[in-house]
Each structure stands twice: as C-alpha cells, then as structure tokens.
Residue, then its C-alpha position, 0 to 999 in steps of 0.5 A: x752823806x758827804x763829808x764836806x759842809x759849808x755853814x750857811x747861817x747860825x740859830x741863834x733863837x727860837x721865835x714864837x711857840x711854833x717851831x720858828x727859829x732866828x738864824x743869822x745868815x752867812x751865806x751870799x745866798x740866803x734867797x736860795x737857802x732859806x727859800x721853801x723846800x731848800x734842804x738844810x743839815x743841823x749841827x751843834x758846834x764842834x759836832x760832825x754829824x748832823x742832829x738834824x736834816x730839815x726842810x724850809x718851810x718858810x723864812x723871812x727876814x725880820x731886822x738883822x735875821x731870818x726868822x725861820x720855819x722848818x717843816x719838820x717841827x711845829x712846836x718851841x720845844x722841838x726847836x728850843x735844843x738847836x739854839x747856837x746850833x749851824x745850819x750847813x749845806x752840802x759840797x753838791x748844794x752849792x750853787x754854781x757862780x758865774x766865771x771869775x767869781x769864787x767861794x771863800x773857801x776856794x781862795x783861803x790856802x792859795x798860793x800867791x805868785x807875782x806875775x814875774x813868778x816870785x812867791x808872796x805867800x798864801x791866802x789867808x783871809x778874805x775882808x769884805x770891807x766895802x767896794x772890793x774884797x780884800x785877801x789876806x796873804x801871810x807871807x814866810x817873812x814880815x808882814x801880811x799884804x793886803x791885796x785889793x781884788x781889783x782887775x788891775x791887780x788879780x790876774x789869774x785864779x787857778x782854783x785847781x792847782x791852787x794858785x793866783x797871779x798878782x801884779x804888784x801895784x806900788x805901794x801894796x807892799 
C-alpha cells in the first residue's frame, strides 16, 4: 500500500442500525468519493495503518453530512468503533484537475518569489473565504501576507521545483 494518504471526510456517527455512518466531508469531491464502488481506507486519528479498506455502497447527503453505507457491514455494531475514525484515499486515487488548478496540499510548503525574484516566504495556509482563495505566506521577518489567488496576482505555479511567482499589487504588503 502506499504510504501517502489524503483525508477525504470524518465518521463522525453512525446512523440507524444498519451499518449507515455520518461522514463529514473534506474533499472537493464528494460526488466522486463517496459514489458506490468508490474505495476508501478507515483510520483511527494519529494511526498509519488503515483498520479498515471498505467499498461505498451507497451515500447521500443528509444536512450538513453524507450518511454513508459501506458494503462491508451491515450491522451498527460493526460500524459503532469507526466513530471519529478518517476516511482516506490513496496518492493514485486522486482525481487528475484540470491545467492551472492544484491540490492544497501542492501549495502548502511552496516558495513564493516575486516576479523581480526577491523571496517573500513560504505557503503556509490556504483560506477559502469566498470569491478567491487566499495563501497564507509566513515570511522569515514580520507579518504573514495574504495573497488573493487572483490572475493579476499569481503568475506562475511551479509545483515541481516548489515554487510560485507573485506580483505585488499595492497595498498586499
């Protein structure tokens, strides 16, 4: 098994007496994740072995979370000691995105140059407050800079060497 996993959602319940658990998502795909045949890796938090590989056998959003069924159990009792549990994929499971679209992941731990080549600092988080996302960079000295993932702003992203190119707009720092 590969050793690079990506967490996709959280069971954060069970439902009902059939094996049906509540899962939290935090995936961008949760159409393609929880869909029926989809393959998913149980793991309690803090643990690097999967206690479980399991099959979707159905899922549905219910509220705020997907209430799903996995084709291995049908019983509460099976399910019952997944509670807090992460449901991961695989590296190769990921789906591939389109050109100019990246995973978090990819971003976080970049460096981020200006397009003059001075360093600003590294990627450190990335907020999803609404139109545009927003990265976080740390820098060596002084506050963090909040960079708008905007055309005008982001011109380069070198996922390879780890590096992005910025123009400054004023005011950004």
């Amino acid at each position: 098994m590969e050793n690079k996993m990506y967490t996709v959602g959280r069971i954060v319940n069970t439902h009902g007496i059939r094996g049906e658990t509540k899962v939290i998502s935090s995936t961008d795909f949760p159409e393609l994740r929880f869909e029926k045949g989809s393959v998913l890796h149980i793991l309690q938090p803090g643990e690097r072995v999967p206690a479980a590989t399991v099959e979707v056998e159905r899922a549905r959003m219910q509220k705020n979370t997907y209430i799903v069924k996995f084709k291995q159990f049908d019983n509460i009792n099976d399910v019952e000691k997944f509670k807090g549990a992460l449901l991961k994929i695989t590296a190769s499971q990921q789906a591939e995105l389109p050109q100019n679209e990246y995973y978090f992941h990819e971003i976080v731990g970049c460096k981020v140059l200006t397009e003059d080549g001075e360093e600003l600092g590294t990627v450190s988080e990335i907020l999803t407050p609404g139109a545009n996302d927003v990265w976080v960079v740390q820098r060596p000295a002084g506050k963090p800079v909040l960079l708008p993932v905007i055309d005008e702003v982001v011109l380069n992203v070198d996922v390879q060497n780890r590096k992005i190119t910025v123009h400054l707009m004023e005011g950004l720092i």
